[in-house]
Residue frames as a rotation matrix with the C-alpha (Angstrom) as fourth column:
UNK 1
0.584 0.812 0.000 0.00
0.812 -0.584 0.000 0.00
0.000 0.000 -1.000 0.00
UNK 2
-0.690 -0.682 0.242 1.11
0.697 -0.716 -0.032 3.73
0.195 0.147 0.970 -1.02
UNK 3
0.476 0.431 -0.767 -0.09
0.683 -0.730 0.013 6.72
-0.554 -0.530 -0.642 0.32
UNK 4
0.119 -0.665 0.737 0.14
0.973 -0.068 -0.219 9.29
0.196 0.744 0.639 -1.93
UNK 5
-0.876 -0.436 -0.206 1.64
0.465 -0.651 -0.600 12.91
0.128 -0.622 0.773 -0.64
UNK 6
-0.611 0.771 0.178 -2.15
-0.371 -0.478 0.796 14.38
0.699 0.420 0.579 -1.22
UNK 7
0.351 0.472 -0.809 -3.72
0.110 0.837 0.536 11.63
0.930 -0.277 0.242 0.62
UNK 8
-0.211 -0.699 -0.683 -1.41
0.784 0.296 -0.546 12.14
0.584 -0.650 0.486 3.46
UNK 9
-0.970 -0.195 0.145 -1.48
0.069 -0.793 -0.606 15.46
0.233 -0.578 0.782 4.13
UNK 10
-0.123 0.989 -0.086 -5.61
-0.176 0.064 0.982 15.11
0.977 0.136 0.166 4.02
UNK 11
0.312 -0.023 -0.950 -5.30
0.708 0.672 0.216 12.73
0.634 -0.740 0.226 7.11
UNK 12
-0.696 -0.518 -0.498 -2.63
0.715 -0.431 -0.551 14.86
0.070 -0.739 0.670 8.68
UNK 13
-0.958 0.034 0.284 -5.00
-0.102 -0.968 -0.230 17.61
0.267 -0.249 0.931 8.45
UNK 14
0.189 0.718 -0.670 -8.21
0.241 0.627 0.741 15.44
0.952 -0.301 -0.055 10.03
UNK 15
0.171 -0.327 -0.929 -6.06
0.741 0.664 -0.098 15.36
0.649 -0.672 0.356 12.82
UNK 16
-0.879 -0.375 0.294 -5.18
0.233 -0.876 -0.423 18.79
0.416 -0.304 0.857 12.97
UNK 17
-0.425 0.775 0.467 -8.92
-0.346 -0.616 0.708 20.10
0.837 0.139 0.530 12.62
UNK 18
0.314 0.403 -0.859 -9.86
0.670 0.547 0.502 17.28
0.672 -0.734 -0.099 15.50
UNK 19
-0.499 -0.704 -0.505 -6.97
0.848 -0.275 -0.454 18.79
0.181 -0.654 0.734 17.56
UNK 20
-0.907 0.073 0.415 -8.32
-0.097 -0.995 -0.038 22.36
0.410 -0.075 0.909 17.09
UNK 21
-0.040 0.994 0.102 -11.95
-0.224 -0.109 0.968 21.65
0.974 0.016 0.227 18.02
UNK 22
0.236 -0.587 -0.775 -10.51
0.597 0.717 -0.361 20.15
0.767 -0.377 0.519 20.92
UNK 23
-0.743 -0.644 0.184 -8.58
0.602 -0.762 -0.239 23.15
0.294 -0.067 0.954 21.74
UNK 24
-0.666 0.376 0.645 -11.14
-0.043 -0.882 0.470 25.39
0.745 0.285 0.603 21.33
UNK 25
0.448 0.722 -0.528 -13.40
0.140 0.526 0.839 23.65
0.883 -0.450 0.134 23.70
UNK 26
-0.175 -0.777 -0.605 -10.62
0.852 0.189 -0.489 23.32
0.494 -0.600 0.629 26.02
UNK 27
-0.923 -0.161 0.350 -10.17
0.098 -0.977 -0.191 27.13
0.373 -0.142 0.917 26.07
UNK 28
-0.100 0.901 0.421 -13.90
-0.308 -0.431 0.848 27.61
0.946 -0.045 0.321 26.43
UNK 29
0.774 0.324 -0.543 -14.09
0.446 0.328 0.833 25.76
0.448 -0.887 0.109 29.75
UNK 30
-0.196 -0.816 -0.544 -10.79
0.979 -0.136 -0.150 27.63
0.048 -0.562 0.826 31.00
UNK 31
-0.627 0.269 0.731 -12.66
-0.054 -0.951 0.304 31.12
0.777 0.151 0.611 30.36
UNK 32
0.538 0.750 -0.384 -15.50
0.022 0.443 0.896 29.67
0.842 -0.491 0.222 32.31
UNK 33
0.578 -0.161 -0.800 -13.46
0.670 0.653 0.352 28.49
0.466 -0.740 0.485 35.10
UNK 34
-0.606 -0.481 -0.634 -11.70
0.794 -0.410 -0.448 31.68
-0.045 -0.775 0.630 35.79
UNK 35
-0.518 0.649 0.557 -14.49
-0.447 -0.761 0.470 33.75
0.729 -0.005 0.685 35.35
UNK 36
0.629 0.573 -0.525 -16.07
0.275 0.468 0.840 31.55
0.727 -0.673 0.137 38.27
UNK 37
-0.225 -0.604 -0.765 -12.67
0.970 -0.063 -0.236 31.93
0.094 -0.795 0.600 40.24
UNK 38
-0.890 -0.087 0.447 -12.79
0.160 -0.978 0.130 35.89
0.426 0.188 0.885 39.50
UNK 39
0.321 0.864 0.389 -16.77
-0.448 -0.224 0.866 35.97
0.834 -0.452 0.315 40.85
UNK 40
0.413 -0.049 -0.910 -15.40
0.673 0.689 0.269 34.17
0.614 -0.723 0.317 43.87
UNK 41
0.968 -0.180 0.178 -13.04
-0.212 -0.960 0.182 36.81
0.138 -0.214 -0.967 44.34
UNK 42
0.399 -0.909 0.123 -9.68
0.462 0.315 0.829 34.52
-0.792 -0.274 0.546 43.83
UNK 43
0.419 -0.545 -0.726 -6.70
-0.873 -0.461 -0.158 35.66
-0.249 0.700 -0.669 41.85
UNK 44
0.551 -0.347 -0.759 -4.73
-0.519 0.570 -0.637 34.12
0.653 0.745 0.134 39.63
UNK 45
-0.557 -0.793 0.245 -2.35
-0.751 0.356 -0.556 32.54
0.354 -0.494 -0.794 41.99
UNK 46
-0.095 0.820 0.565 -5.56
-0.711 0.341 -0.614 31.15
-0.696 -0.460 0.551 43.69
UNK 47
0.688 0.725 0.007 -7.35
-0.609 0.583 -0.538 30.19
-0.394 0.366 0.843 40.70
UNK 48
0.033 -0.701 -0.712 -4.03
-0.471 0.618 -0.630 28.02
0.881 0.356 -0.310 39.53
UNK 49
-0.783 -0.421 0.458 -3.57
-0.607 0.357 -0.710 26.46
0.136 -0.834 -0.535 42.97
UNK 50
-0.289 0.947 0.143 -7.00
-0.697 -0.105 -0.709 25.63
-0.656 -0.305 0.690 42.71
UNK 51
0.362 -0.384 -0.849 -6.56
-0.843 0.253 -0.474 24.29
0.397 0.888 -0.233 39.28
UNK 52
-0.245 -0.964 -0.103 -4.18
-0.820 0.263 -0.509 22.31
0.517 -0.040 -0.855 40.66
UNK 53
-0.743 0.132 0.656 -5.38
-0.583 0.354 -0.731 20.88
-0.329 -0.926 -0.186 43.50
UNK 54
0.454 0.876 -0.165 -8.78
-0.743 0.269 -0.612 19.63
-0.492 0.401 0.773 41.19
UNK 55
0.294 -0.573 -0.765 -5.98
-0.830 0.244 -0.501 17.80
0.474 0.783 -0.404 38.80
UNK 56
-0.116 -0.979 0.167 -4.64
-0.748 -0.024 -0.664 16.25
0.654 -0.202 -0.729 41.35
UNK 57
-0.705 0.278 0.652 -7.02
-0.501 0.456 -0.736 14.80
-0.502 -0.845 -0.182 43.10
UNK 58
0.547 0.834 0.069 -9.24
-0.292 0.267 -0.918 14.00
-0.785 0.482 0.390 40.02
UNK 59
-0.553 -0.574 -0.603 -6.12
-0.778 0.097 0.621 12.92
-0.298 0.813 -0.500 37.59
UNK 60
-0.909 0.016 0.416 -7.43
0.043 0.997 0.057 9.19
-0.414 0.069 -0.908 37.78
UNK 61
0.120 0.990 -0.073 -11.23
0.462 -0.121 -0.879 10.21
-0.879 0.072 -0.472 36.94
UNK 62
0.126 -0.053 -0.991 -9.97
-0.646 -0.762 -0.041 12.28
-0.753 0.645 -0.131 34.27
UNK 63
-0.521 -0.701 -0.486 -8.01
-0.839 0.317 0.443 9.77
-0.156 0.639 -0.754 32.60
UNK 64
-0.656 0.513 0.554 -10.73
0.441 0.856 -0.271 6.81
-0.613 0.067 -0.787 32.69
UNK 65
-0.038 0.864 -0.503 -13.15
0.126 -0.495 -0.860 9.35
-0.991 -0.096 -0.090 31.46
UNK 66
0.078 -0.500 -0.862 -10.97
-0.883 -0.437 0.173 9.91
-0.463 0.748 -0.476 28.37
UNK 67
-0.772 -0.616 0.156 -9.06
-0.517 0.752 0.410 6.87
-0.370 0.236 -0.899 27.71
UNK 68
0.025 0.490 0.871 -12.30
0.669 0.639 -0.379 4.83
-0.743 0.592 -0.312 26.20
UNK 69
0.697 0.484 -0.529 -12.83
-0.143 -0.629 -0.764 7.89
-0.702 0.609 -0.369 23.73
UNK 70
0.358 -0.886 -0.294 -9.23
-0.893 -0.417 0.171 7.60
-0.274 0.201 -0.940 22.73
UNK 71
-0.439 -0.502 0.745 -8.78
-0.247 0.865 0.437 4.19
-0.864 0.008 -0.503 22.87
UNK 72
-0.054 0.328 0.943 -11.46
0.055 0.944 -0.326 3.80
-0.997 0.034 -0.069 20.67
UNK 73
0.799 -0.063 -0.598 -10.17
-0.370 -0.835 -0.407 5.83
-0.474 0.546 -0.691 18.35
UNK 74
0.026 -0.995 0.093 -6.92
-0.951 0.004 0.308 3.98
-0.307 -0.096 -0.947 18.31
UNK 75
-0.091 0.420 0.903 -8.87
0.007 0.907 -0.421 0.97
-0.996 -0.032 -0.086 18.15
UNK 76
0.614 0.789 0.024 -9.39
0.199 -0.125 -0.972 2.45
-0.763 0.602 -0.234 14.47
UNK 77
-0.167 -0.865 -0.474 -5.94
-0.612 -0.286 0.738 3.11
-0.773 0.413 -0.481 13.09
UNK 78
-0.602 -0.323 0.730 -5.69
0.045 0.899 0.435 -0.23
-0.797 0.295 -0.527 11.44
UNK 79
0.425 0.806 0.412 -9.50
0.683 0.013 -0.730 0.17
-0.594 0.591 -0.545 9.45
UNK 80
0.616 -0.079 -0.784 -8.25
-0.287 -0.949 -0.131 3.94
-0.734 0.306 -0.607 8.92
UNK 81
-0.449 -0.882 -0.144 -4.56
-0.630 0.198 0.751 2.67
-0.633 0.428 -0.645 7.30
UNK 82
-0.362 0.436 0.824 -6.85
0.527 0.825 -0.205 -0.31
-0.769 0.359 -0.529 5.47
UNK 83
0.381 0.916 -0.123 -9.08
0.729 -0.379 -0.570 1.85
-0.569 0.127 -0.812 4.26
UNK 84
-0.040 -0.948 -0.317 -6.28
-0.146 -0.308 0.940 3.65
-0.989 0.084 -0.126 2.57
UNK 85
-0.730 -0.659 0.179 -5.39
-0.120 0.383 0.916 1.36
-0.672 0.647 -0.359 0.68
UNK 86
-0.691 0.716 -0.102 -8.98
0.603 0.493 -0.627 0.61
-0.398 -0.495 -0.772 -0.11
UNK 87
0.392 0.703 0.593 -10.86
0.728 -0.631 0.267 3.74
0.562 0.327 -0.760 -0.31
UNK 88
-0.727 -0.672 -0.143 -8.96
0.550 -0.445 -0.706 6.70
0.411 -0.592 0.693 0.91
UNK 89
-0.335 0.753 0.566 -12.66
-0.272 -0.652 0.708 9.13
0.902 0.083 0.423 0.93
UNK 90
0.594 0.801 -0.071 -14.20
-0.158 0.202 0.967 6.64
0.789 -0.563 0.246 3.41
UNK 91
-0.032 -0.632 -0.775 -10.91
0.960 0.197 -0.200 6.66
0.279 -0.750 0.600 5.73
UNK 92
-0.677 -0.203 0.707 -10.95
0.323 -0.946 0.038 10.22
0.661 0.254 0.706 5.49
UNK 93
-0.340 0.756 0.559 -14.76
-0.479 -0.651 0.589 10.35
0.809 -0.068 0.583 6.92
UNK 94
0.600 0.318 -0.734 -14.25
0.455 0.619 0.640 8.01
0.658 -0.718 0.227 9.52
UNK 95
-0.231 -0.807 -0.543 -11.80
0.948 -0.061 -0.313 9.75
0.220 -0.588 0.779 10.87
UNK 96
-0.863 -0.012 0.505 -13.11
-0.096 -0.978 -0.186 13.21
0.496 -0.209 0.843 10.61
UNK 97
0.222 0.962 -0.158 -16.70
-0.277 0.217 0.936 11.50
0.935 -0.164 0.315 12.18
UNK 98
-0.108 -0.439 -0.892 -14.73
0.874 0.386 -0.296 10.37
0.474 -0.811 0.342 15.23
UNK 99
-0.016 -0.304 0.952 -15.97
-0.371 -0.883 -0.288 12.58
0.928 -0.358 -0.098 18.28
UNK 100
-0.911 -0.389 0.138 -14.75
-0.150 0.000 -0.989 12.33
0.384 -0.921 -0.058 21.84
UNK 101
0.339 0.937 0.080 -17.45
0.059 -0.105 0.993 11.35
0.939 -0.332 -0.091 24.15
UNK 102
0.198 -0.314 -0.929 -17.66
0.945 0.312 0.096 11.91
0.259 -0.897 0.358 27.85
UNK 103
0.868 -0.037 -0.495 -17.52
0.106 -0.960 0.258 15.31
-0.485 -0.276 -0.830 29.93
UNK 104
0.089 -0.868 0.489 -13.96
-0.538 -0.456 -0.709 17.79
0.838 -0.200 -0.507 29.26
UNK 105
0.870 -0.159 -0.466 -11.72
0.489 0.167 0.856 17.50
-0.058 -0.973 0.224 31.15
């Protein structure tokens, strides 16, 4: 099987566009969360210690929450790389159909 440089960069940029939505989300719950700290009346030092402390004690919960979304993503490489060879259109849209399930975190 060849992947041709067209084909490639497609994929690579699935990933990207996942990544950014991702991001963006991300960001949206970190606005949120210090605009809660900031109505509390904590400062930044605070709201990072705070931060912190939530990570820390929720790392495991975080990571179980995730780790099926991800896994089953990963679970998909192989079809994705098949599918390649295969039909590159319908690797393409499985991958860009792949969303995360489960709260942020």
């Amino acid at each position: 099987m060849e992947i041709d440089r067209q084909t490639l960069i497609k994929l690579l940029e699935a990933f990207v566009d996942v990544s950014e939505v991702l991001q963006r989300e991300l960001m949206l719950y970190q606005m949120l969360f210090s605009a809660a700290c900031k109505a509390k009346g904590l400062n930044e030092e605070e709201t990072q210690k705070a931060a912190d402390r939530v990570r820390s004690t929720n790392a495991a919960r975080i990571r179980e929450a995730s780790q099926e979304s991800y896994q089953s993503l990963l679970a998909k490489l192989p079809r994705i790389v098949d599918l390649l060879a295969l039909d590159q259109d319908a690797a393409l849209r499985l991958l860009k159909e792949w969303k995360p399930t489960g709260l942020p975190n």
